[in-house]
N, C-alpha and C positions, 0 to 999 in steps of 0.2 A: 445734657443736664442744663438747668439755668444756674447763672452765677453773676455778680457783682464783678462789671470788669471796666476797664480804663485803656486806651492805647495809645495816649501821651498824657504828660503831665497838667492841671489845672484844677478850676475849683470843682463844686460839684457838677456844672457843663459836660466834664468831659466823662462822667460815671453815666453807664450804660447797664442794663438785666436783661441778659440774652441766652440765646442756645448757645454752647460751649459743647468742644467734646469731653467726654468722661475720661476723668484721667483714671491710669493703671500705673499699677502700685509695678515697682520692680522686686528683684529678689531680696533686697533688703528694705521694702516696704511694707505701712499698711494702707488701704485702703476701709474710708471712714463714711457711714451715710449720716452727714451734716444734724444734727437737732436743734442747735441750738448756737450763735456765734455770739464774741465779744467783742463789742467798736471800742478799739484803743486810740488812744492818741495819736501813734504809727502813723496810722490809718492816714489820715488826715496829711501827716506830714509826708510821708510816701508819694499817696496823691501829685503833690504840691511840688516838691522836691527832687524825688530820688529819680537816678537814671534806669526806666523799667530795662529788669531784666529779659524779659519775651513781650511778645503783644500775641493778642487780647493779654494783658496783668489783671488776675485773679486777685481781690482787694481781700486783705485779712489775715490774723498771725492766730485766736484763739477760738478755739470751737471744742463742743461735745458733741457725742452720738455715738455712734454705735460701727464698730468695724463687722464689716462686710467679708474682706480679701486680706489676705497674707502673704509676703514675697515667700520665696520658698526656704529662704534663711532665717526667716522671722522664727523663732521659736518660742520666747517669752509671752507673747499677744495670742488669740485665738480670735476665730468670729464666733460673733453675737456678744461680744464683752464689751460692754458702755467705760468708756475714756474718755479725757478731758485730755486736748489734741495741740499744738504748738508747733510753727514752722513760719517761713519767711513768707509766708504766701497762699491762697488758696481758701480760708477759711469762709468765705461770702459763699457759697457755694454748694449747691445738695449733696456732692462729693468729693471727701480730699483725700490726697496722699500724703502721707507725713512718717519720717523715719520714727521705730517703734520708740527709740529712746526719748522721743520728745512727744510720747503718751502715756498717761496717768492712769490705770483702770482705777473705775469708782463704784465705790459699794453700790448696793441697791437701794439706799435711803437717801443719798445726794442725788440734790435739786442740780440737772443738768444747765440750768443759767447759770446760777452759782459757780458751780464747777468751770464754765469755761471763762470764767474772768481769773479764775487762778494763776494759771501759765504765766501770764503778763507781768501781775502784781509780782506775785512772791516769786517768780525768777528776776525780774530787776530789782528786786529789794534782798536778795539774798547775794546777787553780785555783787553789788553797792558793797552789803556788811560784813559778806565773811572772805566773797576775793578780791574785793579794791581797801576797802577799810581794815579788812583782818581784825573783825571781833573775837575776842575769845570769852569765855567766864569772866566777868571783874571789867570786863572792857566797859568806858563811860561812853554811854550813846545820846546824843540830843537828835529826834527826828523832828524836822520845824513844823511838818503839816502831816495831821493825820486823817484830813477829810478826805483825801482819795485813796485809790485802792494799793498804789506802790507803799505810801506812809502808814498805811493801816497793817499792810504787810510786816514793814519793817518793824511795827513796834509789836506784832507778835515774835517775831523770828528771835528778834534780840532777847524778848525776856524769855522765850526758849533754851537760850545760848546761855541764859544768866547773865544777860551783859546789866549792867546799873542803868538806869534810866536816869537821865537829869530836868531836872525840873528850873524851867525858866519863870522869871516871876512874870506876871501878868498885870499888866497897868491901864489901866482903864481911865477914858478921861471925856468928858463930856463940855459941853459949853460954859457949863457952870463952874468946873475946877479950872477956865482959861481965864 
């Protein structure tokens, strides 16, 4: 299969699109044929940063498509059922393996790009507010940016929760009020 892959750290120099083998799913796998992926920030700082875990490093944490393979323990997943897919790794890629827990089946009317920018967002924005902040009902939430997709998250999730939203004032000022 071709994949998006790196085998040490740096900019984009060291990003390569080659033949790779096909990975296989274990017993408590699925295997995934790729549709669709989401470049996150990770990405980037992975690259740049982190100590790869294997070489060829498979670039990528969120993808959609369609599961292919099943470990033999998998029971919840089936093939041919369109999921939106999350893991440490692998998603650049025509095929991944990714444990069933960190796959989402999706109806038949979501838009698989959509779908695979999920995982990212609304899993680091639900860490943030319900296991490191502990929102409840009644909880005051200020998210400072809601242009990208973790902040846009959070401010669904919270008035989910019923958390209050607080409102910061907004001051504007031009050359002419200096």
């Amino acid at each position: 299969m071709k994949a998006a892959v790196y085998r040490e750290n740096g900019g984009l120099e060291v990003l390569s699109y080659e033949e790779v083998a096909d990975p296989v799913p274990g017993a408590d796998e699925v295997l995934i044929r790729v549709e669709v992926i989401s470049i996150e920030g990770g990405d980037l700082l992975n690259r740049q940063r982190i100590p790869l875990p294997h070489s060829p490093h498979i670039v990528g944490y969120s993808t959609a498509g369609t599961v292919i393979a099943v470990g033999e323990h998998v029971t919840d997943l089936r093939v041919g059922q369109r999921v939106s897919a999350f893991g440490e790794t692998g998603s650049h890629a025509e095929l991944r393996v990714v444990r069933p827990d960190h796959c989402w089946v999706l109806p038949d009317d979501i838009d698989a790009a959509a779908a695979a920018c999920v995982p990212v967002a609304f899993g680091t924005a639900y860490e943030a507010l319900f296991e490191q902040a502990a929102v409840t009902t009644g909880s005051t939430v200020l998210v400072q940016g809601v242009a990208g997709g973790v902040g846009f998250a959070a401010v669904q999730l919270a008035a989910k929760a019923e958390a209050q939203p607080t409102r910061q004032p907004t001051t504007r000022s031009s050359r002419r009020d200096r």
